[in-house]
N, C-alpha and C positions, 0 to 999 in steps of 0.2 A: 411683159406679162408678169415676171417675176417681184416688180414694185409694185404691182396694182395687190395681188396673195401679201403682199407683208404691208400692203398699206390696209388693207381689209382686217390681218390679223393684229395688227394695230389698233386698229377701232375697236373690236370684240375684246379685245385682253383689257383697253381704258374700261369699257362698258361692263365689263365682271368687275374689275378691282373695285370701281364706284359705285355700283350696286353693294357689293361687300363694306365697306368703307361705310355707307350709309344705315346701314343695322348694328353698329359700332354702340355700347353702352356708353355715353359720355359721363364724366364725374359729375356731381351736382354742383350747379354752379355756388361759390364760398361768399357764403351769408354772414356777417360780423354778428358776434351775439351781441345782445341791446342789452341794459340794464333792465332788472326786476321792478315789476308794478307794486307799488306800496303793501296792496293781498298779497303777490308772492310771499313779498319780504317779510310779511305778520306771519303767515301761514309757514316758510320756511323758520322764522327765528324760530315759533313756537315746536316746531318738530325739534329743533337742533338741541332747543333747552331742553325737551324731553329727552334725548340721546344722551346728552352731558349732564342729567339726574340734576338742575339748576333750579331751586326752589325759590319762592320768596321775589320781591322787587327784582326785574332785569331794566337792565339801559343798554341803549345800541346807537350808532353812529350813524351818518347818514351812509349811502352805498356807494364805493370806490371801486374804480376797476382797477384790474389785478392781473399781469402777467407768469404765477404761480399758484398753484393749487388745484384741488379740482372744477373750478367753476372761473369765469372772466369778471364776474363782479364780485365783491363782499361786504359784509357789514359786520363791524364789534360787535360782540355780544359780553357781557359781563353781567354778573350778579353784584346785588348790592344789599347792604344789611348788614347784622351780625352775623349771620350766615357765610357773608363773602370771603372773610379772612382768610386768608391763603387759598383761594380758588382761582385757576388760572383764566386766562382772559380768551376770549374766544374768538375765530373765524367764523362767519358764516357764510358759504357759498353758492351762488348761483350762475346758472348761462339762462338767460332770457326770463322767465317766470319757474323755471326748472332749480328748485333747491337740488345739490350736488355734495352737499355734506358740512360737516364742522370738524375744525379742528383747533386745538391751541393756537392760538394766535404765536406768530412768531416775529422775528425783529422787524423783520422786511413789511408788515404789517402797521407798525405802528400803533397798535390797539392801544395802551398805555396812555399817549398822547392825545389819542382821538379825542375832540370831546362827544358826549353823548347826553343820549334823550332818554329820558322814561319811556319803557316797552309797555304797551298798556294793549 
């Protein structure tokens, strides 16, 4: 009689824990960010030159992904002209269609090297 109450409270304690267990918030399952849609990338550069007060002709690169910064993809950004001389060269960031900021381009970037397009 004593195994049938522990095999009974056996069943009840599985049948709580898995009811509980099943109201659990799971994490969202991890979505790789995609590079930005060519709008993004017009629409972000243009915000970024605006940020970095970059007047006159710009050119950009096409779009690299990137394991540093605040975004997974980037694109050069630089001014060109008389204006450019000593203006530093630019990151432009994104995760998916999501501009995520600018900042000086730095070594690990490559910008200098990139070649680039007229930004139009």
């Amino acid at each position: 009689m004593h195994s049938r109450y522990a095999v009974t409270w056996s069943a009840t304690l599985t049948l709580l824990l898995a009811g509980c267990a099943s109201n659990v918030n799971l994490p969202p399952v991890y979505q790789p960010s995609r590079p930005p849609s060519a709008k993004a990338v017009q629409e972000g550069v243009k915000k970024g030159a605006t940020e970095a007060k970059l007047t006159g002709g710009l050119e950009i690169s096409v779009v690299r992904h990137t394991d540093h910064g605040p975004g997974s993809y980037f694109v050069c950004l630089k001014q060109t002209g008389s204006t450019a001389a000593g203006r530093p060269v630019y990151s432009v960031f994104f995760d998916n269609d999501d501009y995520k900021g600018i900042q000086s381009s730095v070594l690990t970037d490559a910008c200098e090297a990139e070649p680039s397009l007229p930004f139009k």
